[in-house]
VOGU-3710 file (C-alpha; in Angstrom, 3 decimals, decimal comma):
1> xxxxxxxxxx> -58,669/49,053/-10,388  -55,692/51,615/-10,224  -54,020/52,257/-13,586  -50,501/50,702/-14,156  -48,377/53,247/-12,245  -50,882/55,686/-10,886  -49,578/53,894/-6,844  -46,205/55,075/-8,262  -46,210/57,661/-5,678  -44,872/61,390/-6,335
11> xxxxxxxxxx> -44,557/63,371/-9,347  -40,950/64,069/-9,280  -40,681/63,953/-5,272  -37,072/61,716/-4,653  -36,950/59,199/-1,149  -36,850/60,952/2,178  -32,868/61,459/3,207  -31,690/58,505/5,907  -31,499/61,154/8,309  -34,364/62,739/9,875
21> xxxxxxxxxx> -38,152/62,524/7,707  -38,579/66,147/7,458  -41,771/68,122/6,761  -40,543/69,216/3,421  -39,678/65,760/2,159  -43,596/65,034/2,614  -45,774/64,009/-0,160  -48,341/66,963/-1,080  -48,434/70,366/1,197  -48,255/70,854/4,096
31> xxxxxxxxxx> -51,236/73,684/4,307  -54,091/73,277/6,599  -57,180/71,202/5,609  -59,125/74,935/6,632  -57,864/78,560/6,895  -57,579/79,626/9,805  -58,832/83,432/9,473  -59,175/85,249/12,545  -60,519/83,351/15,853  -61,091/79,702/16,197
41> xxxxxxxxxx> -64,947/79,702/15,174  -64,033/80,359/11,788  -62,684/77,018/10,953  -63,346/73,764/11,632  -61,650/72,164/14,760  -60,777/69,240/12,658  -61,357/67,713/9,211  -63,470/64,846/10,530  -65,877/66,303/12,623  -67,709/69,348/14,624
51> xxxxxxxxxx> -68,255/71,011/11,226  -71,522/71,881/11,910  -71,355/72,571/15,547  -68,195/75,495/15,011  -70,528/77,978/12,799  -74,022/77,057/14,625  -74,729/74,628/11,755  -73,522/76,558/9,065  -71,310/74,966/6,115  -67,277/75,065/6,714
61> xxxxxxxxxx> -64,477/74,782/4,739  -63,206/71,774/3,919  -60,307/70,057/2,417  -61,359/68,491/-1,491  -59,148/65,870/-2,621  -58,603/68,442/-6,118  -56,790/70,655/-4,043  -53,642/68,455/-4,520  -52,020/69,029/-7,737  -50,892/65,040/-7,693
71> xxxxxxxxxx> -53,517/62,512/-8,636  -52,178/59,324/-6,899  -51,818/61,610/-3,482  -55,271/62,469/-3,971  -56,311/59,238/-4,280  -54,975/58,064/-0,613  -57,962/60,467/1,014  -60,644/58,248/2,147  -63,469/60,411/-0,332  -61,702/59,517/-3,218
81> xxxxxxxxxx> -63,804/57,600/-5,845  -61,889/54,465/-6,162  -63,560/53,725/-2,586  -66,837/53,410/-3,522  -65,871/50,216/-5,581  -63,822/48,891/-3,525  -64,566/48,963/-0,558  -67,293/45,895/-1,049  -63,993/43,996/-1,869  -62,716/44,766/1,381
91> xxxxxxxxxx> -60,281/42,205/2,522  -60,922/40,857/6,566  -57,378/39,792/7,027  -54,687/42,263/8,571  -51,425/41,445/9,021  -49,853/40,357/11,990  -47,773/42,684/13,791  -45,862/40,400/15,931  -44,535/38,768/12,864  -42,907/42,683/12,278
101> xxxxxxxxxx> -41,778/42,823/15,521  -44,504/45,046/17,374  -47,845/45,060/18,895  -50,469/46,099/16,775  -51,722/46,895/13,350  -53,362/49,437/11,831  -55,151/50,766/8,473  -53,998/53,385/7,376  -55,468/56,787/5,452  -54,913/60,270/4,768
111> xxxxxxxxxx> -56,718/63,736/5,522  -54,145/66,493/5,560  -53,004/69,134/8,638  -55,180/71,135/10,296  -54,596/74,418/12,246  -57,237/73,572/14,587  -57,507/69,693/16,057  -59,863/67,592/18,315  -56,887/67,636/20,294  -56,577/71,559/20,433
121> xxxxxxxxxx> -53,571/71,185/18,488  -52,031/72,736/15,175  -51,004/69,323/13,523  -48,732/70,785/10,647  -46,895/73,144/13,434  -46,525/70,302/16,016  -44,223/68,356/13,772  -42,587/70,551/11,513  -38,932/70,248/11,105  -38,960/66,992/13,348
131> xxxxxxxxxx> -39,258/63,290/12,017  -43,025/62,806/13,340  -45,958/62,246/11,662  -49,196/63,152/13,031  -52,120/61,614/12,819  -55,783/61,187/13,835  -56,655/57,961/15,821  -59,501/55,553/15,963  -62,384/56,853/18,302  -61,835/53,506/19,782
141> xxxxxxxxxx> -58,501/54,452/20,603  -59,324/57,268/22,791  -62,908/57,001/24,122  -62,837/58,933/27,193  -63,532/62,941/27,094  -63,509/65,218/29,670  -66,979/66,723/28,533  -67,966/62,622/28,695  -68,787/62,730/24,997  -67,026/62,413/21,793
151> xxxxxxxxxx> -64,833/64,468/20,196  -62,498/67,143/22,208  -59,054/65,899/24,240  -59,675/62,343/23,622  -57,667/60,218/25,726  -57,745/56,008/26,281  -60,395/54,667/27,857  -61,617/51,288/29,549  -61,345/48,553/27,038  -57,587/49,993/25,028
161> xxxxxxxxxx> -54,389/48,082/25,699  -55,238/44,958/24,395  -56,166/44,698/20,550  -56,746/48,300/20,806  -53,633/50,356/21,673  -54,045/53,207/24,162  -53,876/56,367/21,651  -55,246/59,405/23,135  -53,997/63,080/22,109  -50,355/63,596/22,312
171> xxxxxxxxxx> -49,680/59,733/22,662  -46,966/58,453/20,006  -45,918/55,098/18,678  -43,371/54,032/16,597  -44,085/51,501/13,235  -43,740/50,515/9,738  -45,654/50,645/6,852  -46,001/47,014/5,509  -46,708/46,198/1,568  -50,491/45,548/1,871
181> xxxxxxxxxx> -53,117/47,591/1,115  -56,838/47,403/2,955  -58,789/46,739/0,093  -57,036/43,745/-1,655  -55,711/45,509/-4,738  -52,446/45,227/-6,305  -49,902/47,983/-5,096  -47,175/48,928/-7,694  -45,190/50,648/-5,333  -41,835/48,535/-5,482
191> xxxxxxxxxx> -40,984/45,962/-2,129  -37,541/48,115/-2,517  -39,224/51,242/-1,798  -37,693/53,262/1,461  -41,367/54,146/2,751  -41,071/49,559/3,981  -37,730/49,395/4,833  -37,741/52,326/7,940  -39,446/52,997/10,780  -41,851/56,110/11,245
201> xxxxxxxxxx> -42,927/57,953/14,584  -46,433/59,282/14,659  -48,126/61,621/17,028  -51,920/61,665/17,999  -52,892/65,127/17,110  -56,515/64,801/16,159  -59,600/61,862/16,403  -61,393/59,766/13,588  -64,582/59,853/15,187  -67,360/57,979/14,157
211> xxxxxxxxxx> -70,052/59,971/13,363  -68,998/61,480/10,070  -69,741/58,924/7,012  -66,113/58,805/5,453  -64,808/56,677/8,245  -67,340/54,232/9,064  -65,363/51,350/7,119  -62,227/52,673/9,307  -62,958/53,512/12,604  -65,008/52,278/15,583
221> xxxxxxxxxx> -66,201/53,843/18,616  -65,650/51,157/21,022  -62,267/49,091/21,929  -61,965/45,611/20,702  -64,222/45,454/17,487  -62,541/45,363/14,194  -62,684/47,738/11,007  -63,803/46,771/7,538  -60,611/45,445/7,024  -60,132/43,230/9,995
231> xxxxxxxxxx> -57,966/45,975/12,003  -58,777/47,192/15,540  -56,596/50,313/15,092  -56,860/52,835/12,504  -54,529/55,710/11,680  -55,647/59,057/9,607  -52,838/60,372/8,511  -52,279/64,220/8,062  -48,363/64,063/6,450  -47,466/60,988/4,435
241> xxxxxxxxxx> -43,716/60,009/3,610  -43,611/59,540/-0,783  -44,669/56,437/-2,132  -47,736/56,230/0,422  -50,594/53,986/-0,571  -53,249/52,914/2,103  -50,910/50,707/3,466  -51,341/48,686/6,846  -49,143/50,107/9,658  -47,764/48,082/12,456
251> xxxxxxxxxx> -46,939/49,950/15,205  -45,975/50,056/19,019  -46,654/52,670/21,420  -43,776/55,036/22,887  -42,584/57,771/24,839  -42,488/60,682/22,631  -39,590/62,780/21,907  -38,696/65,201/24,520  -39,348/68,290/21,583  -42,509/66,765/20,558
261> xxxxxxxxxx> -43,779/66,368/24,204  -42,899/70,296/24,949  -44,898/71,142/21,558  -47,934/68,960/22,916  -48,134/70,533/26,260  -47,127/74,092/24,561  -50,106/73,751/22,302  -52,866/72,521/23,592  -55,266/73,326/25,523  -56,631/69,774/26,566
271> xxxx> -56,770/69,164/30,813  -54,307/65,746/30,603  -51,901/67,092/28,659  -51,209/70,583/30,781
//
């Protein structure tokens, strides 16, 4: 179990302002999971997979949970310790999101930016100084690649729409954080805090795909079968607004901003989204 106040959330960060969620009002930094030095071989095209594949095999850099100076934000990254004991107590019962007003629900976790995405994206640039928060989505989210296997330009496949939303690169959705966390432990972030009472836009900038270890209790590869945690929608989140915990996130897809939608088609290099 968490010590009494270690979900407190930031270490001296104040609430986001009413206004717009801006980059700097994010929990942690903003810096990329991997340096980008020189041409895209040298760093890994995102934290979750093709780490091998970018070098010919050889080892890549790679965000450690130390790196952040606060302990509770490291915490939130699915390698953190505390998983390995609880995730045998993993709960099966996610919440509904029609009883929040919206269509699905999600688990939620966090990874960090990275220059270089699954989506051919720079997920730090593509939101900075906007209200959006990107994210990595389920590989069951966005099954279909042009290369006809997993991991680059995912987009929705057969199966997506019903318990699992349609949430290919450059797709966004609007939702809130609700006051439950995956696992079943207590959260001592307060029911007042602002991080439940607004509503957050995300951005698909990058894929939790299946075949690295950390997300196997997260994310599946195929619409329509649930997570660890009873969810058929799972969120990796690379900015975070303070007092984040690995909260479940309700959500409903939407059109994206018309500044966010000229970054996505500015940035990337994936066929659907040219």
């Amino acid at each position: 179990a968490l010590p009494p106040g270690l979900a407190g959330g930031a270490s001296g960060a104040g609430e986001a302002p009413a206004a717009a969620f801006l980059a700097e009002d994010v929990e942690g930094p903003l810096d990329d999971e991997c340096a980008a030095e020189g041409d895209d071989a040298s760093c890994a095209v995102s934290a979750l997979q093709r780490r091998a594949a970018a070098l010919g095999g050889a080892a890549l850099p790679r965000r450690s949970d130390a790196e952040d100076p606060d302990p509770f934000v490291a915490q939130t990254y699915k390698g953190a310790p505390r998983w390995s004991g609880l995730l045998q107590h993993a709960s099966s019962t996610a919440p509904s999101p029609q009883k929040y007003g919206f269509e699905y629900v999600a688990t939620t976790t966090r990874y960090g930016t990275n220059a270089h995405t699954a989506c051919e994206m720079n997920s730090a640039t593509l939101v900075a100084g906007t209200s959006y928060l990107p994210v990595a989505s389920s590989q069951a989210m966005m099954d279909s690649f042009p290369s006809g296997s997993c991991c680059l330009c995912g987009s929705a496949g057969p199966g997506t729409g019903a318990k699992t939303a349609a949430m290919g690169c450059g797709r966004c959705a609007v939702g809130r954080f609700i006051r439950k966390v995956a696992q079943g432990y207590q959260t001592w972030v307060s029911a007042d805090a602002e991080i439940f009472k607004k509503e957050y836009h995300v951005v698909v900038a990058d894929i939790c795909p299946v075949s690295d270890p950390q997300n196997a209790p997260w994310c599946r590869k195929a619409p329509g079968t649930q997570n660890n945690f009873g969810a058929y929608n799972h969120f990796d989140f690379g900015i975070v607004p303070p007092n984040y915990d690995n909260f479940y996130f309700v959500f409903t897809p939407t059109a994206c901003s018309p500044e966010i939608e000229a970054r996505v088609h500015a940035q990337s290099k994936c066929p659907k989204l040219r």
